[in-house]
Jmol script that loads the backbone (N, CA, C; Angstrom):
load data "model"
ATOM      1  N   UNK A   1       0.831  -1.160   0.000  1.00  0.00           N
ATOM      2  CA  UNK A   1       0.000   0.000   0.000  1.00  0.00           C
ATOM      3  C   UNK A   1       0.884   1.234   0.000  1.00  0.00           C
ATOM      4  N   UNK A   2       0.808   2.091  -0.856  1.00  0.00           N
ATOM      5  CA  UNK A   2       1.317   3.331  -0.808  1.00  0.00           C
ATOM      6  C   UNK A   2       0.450   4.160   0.268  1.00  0.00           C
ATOM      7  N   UNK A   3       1.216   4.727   1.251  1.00  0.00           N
ATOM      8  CA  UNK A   3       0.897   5.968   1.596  1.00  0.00           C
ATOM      9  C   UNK A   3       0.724   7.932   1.423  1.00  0.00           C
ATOM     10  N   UNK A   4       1.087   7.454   0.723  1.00  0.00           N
ATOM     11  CA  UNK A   4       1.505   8.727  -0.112  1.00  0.00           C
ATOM     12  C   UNK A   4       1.779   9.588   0.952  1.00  0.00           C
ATOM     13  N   UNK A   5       2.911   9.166   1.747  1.00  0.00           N
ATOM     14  CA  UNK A   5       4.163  10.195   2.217  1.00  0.00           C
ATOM     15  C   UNK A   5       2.630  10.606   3.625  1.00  0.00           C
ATOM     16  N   UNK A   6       1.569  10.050   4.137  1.00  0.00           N
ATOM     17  CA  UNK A   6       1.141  10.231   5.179  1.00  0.00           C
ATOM     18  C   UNK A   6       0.966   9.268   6.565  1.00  0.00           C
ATOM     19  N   UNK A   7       0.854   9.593   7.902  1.00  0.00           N
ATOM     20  CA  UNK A   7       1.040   9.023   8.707  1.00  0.00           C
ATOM     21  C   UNK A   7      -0.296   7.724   8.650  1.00  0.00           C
ATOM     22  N   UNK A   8      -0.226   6.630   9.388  1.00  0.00           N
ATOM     23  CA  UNK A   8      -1.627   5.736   9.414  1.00  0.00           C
ATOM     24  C   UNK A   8      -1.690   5.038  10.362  1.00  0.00           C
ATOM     25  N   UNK A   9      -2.857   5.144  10.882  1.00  0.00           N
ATOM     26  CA  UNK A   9      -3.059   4.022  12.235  1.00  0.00           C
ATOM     27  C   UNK A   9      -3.573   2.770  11.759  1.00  0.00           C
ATOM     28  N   UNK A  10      -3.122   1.552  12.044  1.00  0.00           N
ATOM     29  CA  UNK A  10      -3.642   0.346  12.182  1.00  0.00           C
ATOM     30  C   UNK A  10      -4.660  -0.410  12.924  1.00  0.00           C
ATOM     31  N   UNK A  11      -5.541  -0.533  12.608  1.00  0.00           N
ATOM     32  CA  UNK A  11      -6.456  -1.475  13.138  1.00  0.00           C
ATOM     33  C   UNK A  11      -7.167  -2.767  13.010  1.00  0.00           C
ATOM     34  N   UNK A  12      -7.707  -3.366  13.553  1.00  0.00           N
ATOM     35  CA  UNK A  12      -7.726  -4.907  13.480  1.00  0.00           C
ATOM     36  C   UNK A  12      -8.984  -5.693  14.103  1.00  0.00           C
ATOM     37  N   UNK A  13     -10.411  -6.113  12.831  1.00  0.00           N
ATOM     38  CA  UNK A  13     -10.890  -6.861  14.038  1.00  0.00           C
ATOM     39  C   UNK A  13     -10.544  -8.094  14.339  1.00  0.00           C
ATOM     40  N   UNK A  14     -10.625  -8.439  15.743  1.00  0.00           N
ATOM     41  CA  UNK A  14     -10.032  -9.688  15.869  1.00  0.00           C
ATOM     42  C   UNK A  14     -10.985 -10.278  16.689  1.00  0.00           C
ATOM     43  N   UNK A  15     -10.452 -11.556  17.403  1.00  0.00           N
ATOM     44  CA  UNK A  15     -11.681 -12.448  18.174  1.00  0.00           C
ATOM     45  C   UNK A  15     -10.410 -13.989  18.695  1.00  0.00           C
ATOM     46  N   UNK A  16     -10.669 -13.634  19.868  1.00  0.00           N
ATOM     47  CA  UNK A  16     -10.096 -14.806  20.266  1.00  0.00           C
ATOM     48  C   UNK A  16      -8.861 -14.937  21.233  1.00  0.00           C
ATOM     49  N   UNK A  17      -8.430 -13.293  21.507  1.00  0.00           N
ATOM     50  CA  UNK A  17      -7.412 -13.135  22.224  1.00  0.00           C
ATOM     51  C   UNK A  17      -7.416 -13.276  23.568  1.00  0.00           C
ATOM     52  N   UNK A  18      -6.606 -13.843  24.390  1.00  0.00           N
ATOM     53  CA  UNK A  18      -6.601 -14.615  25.423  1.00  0.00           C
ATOM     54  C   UNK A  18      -5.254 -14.793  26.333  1.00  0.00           C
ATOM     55  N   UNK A  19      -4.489 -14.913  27.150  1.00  0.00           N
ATOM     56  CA  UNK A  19      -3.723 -15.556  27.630  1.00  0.00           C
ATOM     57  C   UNK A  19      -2.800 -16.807  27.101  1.00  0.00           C
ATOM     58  N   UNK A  20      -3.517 -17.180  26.278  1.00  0.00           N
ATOM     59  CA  UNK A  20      -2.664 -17.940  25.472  1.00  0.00           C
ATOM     60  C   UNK A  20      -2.891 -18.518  23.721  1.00  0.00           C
ATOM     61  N   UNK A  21      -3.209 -16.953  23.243  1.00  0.00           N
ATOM     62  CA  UNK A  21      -2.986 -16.787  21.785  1.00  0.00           C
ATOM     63  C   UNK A  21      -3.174 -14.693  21.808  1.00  0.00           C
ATOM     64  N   UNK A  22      -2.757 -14.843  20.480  1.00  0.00           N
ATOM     65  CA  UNK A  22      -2.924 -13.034  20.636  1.00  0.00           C
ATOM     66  C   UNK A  22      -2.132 -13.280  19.005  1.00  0.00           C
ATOM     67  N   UNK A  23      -2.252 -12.121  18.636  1.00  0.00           N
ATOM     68  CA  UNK A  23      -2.159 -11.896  17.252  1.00  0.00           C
ATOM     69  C   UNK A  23      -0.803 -10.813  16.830  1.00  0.00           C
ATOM     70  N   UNK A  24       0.200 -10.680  16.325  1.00  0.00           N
ATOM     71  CA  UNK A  24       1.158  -9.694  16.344  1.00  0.00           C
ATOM     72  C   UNK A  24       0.976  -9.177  14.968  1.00  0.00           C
ATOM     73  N   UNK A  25       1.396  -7.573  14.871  1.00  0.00           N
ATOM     74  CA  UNK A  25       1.294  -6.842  13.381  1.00  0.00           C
ATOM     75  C   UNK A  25       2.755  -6.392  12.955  1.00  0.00           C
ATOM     76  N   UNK A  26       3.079  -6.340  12.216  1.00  0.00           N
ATOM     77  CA  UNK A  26       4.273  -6.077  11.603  1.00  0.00           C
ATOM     78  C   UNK A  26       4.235  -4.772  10.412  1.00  0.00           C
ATOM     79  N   UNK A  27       5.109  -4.215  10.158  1.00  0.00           N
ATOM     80  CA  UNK A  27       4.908  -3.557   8.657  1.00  0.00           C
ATOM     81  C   UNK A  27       6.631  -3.371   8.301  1.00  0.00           C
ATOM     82  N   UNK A  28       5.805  -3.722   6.851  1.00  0.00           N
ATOM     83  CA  UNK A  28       6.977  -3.998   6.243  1.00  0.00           C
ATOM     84  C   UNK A  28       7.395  -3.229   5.037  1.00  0.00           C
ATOM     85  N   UNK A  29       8.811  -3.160   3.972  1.00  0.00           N
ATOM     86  CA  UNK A  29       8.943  -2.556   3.273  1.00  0.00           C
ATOM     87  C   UNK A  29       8.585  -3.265   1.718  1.00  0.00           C
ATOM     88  N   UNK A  30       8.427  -3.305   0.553  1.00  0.00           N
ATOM     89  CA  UNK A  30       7.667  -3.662  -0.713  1.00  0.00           C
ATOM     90  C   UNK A  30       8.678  -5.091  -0.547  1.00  0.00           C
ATOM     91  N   UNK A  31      10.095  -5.260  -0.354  1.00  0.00           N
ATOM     92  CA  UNK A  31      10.786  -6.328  -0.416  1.00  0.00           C
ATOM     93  C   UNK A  31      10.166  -7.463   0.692  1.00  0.00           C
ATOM     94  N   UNK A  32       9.236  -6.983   1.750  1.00  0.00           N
ATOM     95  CA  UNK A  32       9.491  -7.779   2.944  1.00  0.00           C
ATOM     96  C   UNK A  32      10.051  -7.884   4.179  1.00  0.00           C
ATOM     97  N   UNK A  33      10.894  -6.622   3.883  1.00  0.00           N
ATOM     98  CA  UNK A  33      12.079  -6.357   5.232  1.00  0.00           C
ATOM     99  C   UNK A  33      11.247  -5.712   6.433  1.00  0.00           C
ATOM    100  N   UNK A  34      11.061  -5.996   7.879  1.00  0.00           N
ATOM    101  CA  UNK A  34      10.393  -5.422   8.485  1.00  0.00           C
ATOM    102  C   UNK A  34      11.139  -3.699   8.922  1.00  0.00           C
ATOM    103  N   UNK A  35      10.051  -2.942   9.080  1.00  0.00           N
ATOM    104  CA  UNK A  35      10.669  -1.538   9.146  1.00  0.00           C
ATOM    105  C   UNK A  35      10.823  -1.523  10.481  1.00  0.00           C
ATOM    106  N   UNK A  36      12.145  -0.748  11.243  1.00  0.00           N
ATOM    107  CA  UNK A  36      12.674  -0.519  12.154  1.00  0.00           C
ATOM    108  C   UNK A  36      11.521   0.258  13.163  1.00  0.00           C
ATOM    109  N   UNK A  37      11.223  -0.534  14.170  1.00  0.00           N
ATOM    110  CA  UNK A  37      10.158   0.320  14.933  1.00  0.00           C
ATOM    111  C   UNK A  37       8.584  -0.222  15.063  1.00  0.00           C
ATOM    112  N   UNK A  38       8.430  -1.064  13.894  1.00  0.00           N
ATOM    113  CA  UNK A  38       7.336  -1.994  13.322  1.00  0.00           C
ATOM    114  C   UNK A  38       6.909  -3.266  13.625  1.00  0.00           C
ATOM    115  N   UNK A  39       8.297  -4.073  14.240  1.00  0.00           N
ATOM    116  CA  UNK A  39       8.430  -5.512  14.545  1.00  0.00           C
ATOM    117  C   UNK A  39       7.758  -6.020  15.597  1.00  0.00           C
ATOM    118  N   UNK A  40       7.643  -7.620  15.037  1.00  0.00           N
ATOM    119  CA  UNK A  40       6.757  -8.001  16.283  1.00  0.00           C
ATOM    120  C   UNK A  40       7.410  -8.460  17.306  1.00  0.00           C
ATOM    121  N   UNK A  41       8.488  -7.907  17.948  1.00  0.00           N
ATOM    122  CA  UNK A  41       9.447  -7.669  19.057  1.00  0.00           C
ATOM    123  C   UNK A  41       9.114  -6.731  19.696  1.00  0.00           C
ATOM    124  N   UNK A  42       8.799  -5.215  19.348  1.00  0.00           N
ATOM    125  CA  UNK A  42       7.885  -4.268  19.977  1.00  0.00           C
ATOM    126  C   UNK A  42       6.664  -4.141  19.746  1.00  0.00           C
ATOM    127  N   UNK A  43       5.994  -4.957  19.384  1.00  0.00           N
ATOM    128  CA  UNK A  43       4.618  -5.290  19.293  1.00  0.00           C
ATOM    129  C   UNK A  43       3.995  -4.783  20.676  1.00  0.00           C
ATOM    130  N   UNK A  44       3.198  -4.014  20.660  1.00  0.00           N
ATOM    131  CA  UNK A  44       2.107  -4.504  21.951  1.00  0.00           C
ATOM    132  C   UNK A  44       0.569  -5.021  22.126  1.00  0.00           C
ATOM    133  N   UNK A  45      -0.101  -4.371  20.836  1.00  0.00           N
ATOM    134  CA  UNK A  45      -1.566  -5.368  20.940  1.00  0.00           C
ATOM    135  C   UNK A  45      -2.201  -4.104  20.140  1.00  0.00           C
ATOM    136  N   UNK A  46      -3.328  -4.808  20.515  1.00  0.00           N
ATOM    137  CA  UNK A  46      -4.524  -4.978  20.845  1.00  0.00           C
ATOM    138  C   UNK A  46      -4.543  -6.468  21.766  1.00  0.00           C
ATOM    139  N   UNK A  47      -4.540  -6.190  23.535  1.00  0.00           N
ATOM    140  CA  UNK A  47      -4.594  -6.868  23.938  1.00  0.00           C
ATOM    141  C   UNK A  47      -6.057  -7.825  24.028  1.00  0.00           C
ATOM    142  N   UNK A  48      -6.919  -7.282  23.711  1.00  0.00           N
ATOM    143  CA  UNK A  48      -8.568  -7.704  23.565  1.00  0.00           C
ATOM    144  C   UNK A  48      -9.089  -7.963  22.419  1.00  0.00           C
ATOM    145  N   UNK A  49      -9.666  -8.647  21.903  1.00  0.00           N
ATOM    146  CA  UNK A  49     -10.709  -8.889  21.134  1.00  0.00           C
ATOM    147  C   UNK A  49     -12.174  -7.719  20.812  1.00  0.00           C
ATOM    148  N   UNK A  50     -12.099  -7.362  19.519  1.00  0.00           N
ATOM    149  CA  UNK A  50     -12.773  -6.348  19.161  1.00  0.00           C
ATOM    150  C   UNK A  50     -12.859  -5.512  18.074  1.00  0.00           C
ATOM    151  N   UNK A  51     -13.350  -4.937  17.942  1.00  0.00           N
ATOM    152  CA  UNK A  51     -14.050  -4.558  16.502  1.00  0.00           C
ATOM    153  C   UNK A  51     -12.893  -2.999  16.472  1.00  0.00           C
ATOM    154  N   UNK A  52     -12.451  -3.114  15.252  1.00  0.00           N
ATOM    155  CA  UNK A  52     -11.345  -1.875  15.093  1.00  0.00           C
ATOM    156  C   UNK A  52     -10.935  -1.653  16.255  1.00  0.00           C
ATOM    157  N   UNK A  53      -9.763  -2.556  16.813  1.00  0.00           N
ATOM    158  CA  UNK A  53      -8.852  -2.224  17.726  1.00  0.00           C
ATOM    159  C   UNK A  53      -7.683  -2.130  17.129  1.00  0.00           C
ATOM    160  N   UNK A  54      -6.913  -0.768  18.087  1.00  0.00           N
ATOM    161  CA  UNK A  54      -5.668   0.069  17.125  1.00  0.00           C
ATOM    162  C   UNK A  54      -4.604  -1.208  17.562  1.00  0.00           C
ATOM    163  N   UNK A  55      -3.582  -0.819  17.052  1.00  0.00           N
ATOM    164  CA  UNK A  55      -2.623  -1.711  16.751  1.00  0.00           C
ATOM    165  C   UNK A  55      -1.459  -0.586  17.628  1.00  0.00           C
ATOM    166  N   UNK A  56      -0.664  -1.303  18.235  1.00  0.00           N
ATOM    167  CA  UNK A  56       0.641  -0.342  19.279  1.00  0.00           C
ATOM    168  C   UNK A  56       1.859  -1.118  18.989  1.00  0.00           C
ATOM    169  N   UNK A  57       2.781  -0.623  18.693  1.00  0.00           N
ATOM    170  CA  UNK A  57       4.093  -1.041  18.878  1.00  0.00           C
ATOM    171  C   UNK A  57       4.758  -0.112  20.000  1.00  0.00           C
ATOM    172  N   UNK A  58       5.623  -0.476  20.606  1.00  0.00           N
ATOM    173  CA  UNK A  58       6.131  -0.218  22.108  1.00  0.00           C
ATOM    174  C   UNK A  58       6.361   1.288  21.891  1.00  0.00           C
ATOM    175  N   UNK A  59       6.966   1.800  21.263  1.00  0.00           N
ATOM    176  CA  UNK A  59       6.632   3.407  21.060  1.00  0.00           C
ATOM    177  C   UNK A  59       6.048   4.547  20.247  1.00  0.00           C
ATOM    178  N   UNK A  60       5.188   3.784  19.499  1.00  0.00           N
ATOM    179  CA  UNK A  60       4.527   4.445  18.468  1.00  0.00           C
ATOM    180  C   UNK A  60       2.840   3.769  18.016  1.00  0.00           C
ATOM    181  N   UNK A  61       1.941   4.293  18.147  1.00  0.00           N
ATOM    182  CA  UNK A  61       1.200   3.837  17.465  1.00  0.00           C
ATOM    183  C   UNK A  61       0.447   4.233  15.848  1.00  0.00           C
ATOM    184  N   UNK A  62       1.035   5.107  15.132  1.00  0.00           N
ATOM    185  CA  UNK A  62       1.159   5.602  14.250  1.00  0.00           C
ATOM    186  C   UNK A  62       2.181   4.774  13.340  1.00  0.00           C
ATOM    187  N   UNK A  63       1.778   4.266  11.767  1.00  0.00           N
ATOM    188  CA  UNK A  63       3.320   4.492  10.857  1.00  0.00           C
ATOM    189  C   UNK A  63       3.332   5.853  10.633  1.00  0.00           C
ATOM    190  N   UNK A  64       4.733   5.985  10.712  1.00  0.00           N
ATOM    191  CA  UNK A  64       4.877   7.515  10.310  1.00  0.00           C
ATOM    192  C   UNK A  64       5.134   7.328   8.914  1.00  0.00           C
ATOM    193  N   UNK A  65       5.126   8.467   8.173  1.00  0.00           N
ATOM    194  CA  UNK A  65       5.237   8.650   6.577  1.00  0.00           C
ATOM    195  C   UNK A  65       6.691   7.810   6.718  1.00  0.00           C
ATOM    196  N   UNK A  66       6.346   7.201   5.030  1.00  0.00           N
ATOM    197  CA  UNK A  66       8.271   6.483   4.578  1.00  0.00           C
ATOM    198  C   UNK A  66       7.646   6.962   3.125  1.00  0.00           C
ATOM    199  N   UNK A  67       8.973   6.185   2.077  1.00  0.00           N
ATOM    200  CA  UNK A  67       9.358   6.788   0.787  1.00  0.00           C
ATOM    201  C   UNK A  67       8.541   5.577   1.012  1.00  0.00           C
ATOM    202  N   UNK A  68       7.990   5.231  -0.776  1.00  0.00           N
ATOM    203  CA  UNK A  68       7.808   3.802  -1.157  1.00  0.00           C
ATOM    204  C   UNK A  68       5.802   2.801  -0.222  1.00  0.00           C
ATOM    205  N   UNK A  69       5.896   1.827  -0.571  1.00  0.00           N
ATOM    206  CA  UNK A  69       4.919   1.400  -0.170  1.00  0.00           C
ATOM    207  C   UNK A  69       5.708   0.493   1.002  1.00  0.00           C
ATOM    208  N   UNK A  70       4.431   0.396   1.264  1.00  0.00           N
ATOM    209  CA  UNK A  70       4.540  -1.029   2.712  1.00  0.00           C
ATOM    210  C   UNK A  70       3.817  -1.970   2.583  1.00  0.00           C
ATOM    211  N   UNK A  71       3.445  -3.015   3.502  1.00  0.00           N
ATOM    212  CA  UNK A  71       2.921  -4.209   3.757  1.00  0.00           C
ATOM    213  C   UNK A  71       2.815  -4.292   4.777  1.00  0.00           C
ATOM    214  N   UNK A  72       1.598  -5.147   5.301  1.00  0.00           N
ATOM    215  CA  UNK A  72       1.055  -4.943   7.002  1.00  0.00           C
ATOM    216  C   UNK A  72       0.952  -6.524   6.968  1.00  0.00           C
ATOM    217  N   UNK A  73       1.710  -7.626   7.685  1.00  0.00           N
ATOM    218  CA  UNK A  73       2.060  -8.796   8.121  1.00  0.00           C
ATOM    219  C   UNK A  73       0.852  -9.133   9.540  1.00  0.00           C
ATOM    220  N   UNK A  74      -0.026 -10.203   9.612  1.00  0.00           N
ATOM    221  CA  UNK A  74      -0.646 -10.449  10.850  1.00  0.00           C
ATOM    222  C   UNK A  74       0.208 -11.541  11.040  1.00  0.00           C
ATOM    223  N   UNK A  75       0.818 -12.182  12.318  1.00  0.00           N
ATOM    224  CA  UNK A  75       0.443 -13.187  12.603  1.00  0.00           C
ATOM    225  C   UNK A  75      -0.044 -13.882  13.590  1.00  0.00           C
ATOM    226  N   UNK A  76       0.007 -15.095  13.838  1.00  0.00           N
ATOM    227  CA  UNK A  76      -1.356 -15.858  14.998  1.00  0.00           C
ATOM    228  C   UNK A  76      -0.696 -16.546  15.744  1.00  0.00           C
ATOM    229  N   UNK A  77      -0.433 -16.021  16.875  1.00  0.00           N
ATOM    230  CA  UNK A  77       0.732 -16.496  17.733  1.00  0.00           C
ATOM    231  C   UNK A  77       0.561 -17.224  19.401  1.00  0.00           C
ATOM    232  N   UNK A  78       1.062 -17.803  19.836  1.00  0.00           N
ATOM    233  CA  UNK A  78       0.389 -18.681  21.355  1.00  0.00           C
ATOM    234  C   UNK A  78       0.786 -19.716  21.041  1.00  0.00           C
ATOM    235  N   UNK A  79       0.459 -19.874  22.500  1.00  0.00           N
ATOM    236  CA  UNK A  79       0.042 -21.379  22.145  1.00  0.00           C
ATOM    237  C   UNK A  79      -1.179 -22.244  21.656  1.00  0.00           C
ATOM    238  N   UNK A  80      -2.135 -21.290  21.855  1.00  0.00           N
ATOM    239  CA  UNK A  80      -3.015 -21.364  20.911  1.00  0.00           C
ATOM    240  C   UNK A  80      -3.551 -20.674  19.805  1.00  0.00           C
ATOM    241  N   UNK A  81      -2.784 -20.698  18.769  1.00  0.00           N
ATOM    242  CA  UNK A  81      -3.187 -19.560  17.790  1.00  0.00           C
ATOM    243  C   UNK A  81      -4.186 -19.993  16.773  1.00  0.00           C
ATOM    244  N   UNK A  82      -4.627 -21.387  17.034  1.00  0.00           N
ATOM    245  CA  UNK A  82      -5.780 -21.551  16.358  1.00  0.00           C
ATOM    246  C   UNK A  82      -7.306 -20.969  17.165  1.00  0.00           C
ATOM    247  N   UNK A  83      -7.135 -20.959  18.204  1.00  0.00           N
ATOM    248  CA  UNK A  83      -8.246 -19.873  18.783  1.00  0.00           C
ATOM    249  C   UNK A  83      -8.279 -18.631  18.253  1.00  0.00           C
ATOM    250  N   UNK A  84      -7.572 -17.656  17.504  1.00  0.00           N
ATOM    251  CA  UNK A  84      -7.586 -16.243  17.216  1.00  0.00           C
ATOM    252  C   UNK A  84      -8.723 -16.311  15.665  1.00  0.00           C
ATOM    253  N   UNK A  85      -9.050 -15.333  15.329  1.00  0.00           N
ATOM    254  CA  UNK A  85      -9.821 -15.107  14.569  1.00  0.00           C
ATOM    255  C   UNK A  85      -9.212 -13.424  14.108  1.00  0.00           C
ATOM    256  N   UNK A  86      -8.741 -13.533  12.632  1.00  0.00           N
ATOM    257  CA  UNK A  86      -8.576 -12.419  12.602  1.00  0.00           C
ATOM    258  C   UNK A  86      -9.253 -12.161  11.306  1.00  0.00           C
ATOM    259  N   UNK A  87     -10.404 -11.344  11.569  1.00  0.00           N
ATOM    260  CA  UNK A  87     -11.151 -10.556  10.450  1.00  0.00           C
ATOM    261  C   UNK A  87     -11.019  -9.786   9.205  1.00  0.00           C
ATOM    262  N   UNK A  88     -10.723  -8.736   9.693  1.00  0.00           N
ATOM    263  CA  UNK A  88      -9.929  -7.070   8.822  1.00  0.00           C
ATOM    264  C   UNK A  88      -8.823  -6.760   9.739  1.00  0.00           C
ATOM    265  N   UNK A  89      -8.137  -6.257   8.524  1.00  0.00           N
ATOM    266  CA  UNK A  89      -6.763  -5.089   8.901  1.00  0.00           C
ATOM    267  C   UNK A  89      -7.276  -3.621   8.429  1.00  0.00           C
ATOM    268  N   UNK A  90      -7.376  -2.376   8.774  1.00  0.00           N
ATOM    269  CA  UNK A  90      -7.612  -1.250   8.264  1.00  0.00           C
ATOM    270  C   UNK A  90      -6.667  -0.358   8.574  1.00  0.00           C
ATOM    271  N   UNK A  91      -6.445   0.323   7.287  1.00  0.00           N
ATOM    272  CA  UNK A  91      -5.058   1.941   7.339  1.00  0.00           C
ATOM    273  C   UNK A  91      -6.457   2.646   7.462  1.00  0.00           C
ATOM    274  N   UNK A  92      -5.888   3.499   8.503  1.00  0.00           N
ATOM    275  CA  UNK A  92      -6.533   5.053   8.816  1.00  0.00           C
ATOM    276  C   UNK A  92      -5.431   6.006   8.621  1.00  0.00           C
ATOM    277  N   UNK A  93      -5.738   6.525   7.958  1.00  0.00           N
ATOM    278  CA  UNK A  93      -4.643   7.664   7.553  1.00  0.00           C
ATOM    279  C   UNK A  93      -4.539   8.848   8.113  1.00  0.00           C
ATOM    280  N   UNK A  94      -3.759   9.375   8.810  1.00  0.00           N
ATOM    281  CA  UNK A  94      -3.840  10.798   9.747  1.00  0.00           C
ATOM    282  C   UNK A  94      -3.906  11.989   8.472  1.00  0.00           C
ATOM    283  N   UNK A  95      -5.079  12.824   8.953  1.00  0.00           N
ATOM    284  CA  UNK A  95      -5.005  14.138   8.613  1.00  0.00           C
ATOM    285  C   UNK A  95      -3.836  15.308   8.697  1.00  0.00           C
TER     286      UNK A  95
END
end "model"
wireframe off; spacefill off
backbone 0.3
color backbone group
């Protein structure tokens, strides 16, 4: 997805998050490379289950503008990650 050089919040419905599954988001660059700041190492959630819940990485919850397009990676993680249910991903784009 191109952004065209603007900021975007991530959101996610999901279903199923728990103590032992939860869902991580990533974003990435057109090659695949995850972008610095994006990873699901600073991941923090949407710790709940719910209809357009934002997406947080440990210090940002915004992508900020980059050159080029991106890619938004879910994955389904736990020990039970067949309990998760993940619906939609949505870019909200900051004004």
């Amino acid at each position: 997805m191109d952004l065209e050089g603007r900021a975007a919040r991530v959101l996610i419905n999901v279903d199923g998050i728990s103590e032992y599954s939860h869902v991580s988001v990533e974003v990435l660059d057109e090659q695949f490379n995850p972008l610095v700041g994006y990873t699901k190492d600073v991941f923090i959630g949407p710790r709940a289950s719910g209809l357009r819940q934002p997406v947080q990485w440990r210090d940002r919850d915004l992508i900020e503008p980059v050159n080029g397009r991106v890619r938004i990676r879910a994955s389904l993680e736990g020990i039970r990650p067949e309990d998760v249910r993940l619906y939609a991903i949505y870019l909200e784009t900051a004004r």
